[in-house]
N, C-alpha and C positions, 0 to 999 in steps of 0.2 A: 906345490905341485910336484916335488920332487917326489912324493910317493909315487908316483907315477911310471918312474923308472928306477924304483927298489929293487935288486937284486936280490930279495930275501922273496918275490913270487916268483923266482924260476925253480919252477916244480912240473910236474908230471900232470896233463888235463886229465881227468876223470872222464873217460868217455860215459855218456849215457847218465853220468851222474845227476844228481837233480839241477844241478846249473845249466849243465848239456840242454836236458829236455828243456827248461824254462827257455834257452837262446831261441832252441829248433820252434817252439812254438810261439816264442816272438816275430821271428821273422815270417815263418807261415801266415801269421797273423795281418803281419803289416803288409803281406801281398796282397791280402784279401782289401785290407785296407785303402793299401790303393788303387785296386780297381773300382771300388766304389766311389771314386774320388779322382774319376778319368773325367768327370763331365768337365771339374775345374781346371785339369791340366789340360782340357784341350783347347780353353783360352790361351791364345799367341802369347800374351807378356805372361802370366800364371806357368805357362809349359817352358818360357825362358828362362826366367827365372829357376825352375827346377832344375834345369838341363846348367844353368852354369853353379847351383849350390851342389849338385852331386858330383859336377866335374870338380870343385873350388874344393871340397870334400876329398875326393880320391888324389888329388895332388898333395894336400896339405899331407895326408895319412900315409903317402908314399916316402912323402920328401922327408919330413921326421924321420921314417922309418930307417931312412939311410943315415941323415945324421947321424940316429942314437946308435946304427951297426959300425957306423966308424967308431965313433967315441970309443967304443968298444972295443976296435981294431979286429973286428971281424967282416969287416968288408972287403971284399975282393972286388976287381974290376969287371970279371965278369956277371957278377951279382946283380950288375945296372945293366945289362942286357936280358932283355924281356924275350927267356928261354922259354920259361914255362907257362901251361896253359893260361893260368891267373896272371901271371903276370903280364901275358899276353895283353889280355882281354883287358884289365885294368886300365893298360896306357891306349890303348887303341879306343876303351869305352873313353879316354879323359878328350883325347882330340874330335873324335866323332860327337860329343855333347856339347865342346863348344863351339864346334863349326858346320852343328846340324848336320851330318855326313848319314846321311840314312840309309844308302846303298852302303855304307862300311857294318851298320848296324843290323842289318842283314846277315850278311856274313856273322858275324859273331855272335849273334842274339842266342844261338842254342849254346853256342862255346860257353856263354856266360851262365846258361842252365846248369847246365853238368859241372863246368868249373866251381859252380857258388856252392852244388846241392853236395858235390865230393865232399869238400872243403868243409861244409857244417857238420857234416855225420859224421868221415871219418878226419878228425882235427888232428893236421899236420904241419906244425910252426915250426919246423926246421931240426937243426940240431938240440934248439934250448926250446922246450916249451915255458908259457907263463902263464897265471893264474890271475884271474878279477883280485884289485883293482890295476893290474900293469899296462902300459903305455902298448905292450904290443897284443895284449889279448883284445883291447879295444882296436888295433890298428888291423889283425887278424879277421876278427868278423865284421866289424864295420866296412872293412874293402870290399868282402865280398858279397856285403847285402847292395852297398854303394851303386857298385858295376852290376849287381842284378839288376834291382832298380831301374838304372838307367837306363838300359834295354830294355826294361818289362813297358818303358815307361813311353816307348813308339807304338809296342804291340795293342796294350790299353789303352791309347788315346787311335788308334786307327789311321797312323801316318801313314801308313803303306799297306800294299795289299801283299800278305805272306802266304807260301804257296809251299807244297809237298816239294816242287820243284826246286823254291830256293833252299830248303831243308838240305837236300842230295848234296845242291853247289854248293853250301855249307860245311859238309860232308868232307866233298871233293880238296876242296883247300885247308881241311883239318889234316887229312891226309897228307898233303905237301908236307906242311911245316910241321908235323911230328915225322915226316922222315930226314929232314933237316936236322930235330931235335936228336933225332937215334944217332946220326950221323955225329952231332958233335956231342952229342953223352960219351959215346963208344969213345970217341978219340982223347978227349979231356978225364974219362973214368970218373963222370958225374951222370945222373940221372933225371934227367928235364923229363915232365911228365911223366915220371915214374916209369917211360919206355923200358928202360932196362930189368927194373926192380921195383914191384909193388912194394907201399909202404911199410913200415914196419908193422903197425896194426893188421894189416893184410898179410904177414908176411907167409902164413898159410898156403894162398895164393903160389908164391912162390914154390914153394915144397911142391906143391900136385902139378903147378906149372913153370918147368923150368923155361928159360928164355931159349929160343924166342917164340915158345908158346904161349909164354905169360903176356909178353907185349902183343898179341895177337888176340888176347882174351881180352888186355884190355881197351883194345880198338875197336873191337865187338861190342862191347859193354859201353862204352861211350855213345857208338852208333847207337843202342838200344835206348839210352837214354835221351836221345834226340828226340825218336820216335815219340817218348813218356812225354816229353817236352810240349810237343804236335798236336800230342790227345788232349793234353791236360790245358795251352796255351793257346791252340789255334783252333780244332775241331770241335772244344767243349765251349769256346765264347760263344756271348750273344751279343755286341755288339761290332762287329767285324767291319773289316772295311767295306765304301760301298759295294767294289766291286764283286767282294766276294758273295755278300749279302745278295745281290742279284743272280750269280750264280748259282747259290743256293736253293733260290726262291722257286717255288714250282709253275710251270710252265702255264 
């Protein structure tokens, strides 16, 4: 297994390259996947089960993940404080799975939208990227299908009824904690959810919008992809909760 963590794949991801599209159309895939596959996760021990192998999952892939950044003596202490949006959502989706916290999965259910859908397209592994088959390009995109999942995985079985409204509150405490994040980017001269500086790929972005216009574009763009979230996860289902289903239903 030591290939696994060879030094000779830290190379540069091909965006868009035919690995890219094959990932992006995996995981599309597997969503579709498992919506059609809500009837069996909405069995109580079937839905347990899932909720503790996707939590048992995002731990292992986190906890490795720091080991192998030690070994390497690139770990800092702040590294293990969950700044950024992913990282956020990640530890927040591992405790909410296994202690069924479905009012916290609310809260981050969109976060985990935009955190997973950035994350695939435009792929940003840090200072080093790595290349199929290394220990972090599996640790990379398996986190982020992981914690989509997870949350996809209240919305498809119908555990709660999701509303425009909790969208906004969504919204609303995205807002807190990325001005927290500005806060301590600015002071430390790091950049937790790209607040300061779109990524390099984006870095475009940058040039036509300097800060803090950039961070303002893309606070807008995150809202916007709330909304994609809305249409495409709650307005376009047809099995919804009951109560929305009675809402809906005509008079």
């Amino acid at each position: 297994m030591g290939f696994l963590f060879d030094e000779k794949y830290a190379r540069d991801f091909e965006l868009f390259g035919p690995l890219h599209i094959l990932i992006l159309a995996v995981a599309a895939g597997s969503l579709f996947g498992l919506y059609y596959l809500r009837g069996y996760l909405k069995n109580p021990i079937v839905g347990r089960i899932f909720r503790y192998t996707v939590a048992t999952g995002l731990l292992a892939g986190e906890s490795t993940f720091f080991i192998w950044t030690a070994s390497l003596g690139r770990l800092r202490p702040i590294d293990m404080v969950p700044l950024g949006l992913c990282h956020i959502v990640n530890w927040t989706t591992i405790v909410a799975l296994f202690f069924d916290l479905k009012g916290v999965i609310k809260v981050i259910l969109p976060w985990a939208f935009a955190g997973a859908t950035l994350s695939f397209i435009v792929v940003e592994m840090g200072e080093t990227s790595y290349a199929f088959p290394h220990f972090r390009f599996f640790h990379y995109f398996g986190n982020h299908w992981l914690f989509l999942i997870g949350n996809l995985f209240y919305l498809y079985t119908g555990r709660f009824t999701y509303t425009y409204k909790d969208l906004l509150k969504s919204s609303v405490w995205l807002f807190g904690v990325s001005l927290v994040d500005l806060a301590v980017s600015l002071a430390t001269d790091t950049n937790y959810m790209f607040l300061v500086k779109w990524p390099d790929e984006l870095d475009f972005m940058n040039q036509i919008f300097p800060f803090p216009l950039n961070t303002m574009m893309l606070m807008l763009g995150i809202f916007i992809m709330f909304n994609i979230f809305y249409l495409l996860f709650v307005i376009k289902r047809f099995d919804r909760a009951p109560a929305v289903q009675a809402a809906l239903a005509p008079a």
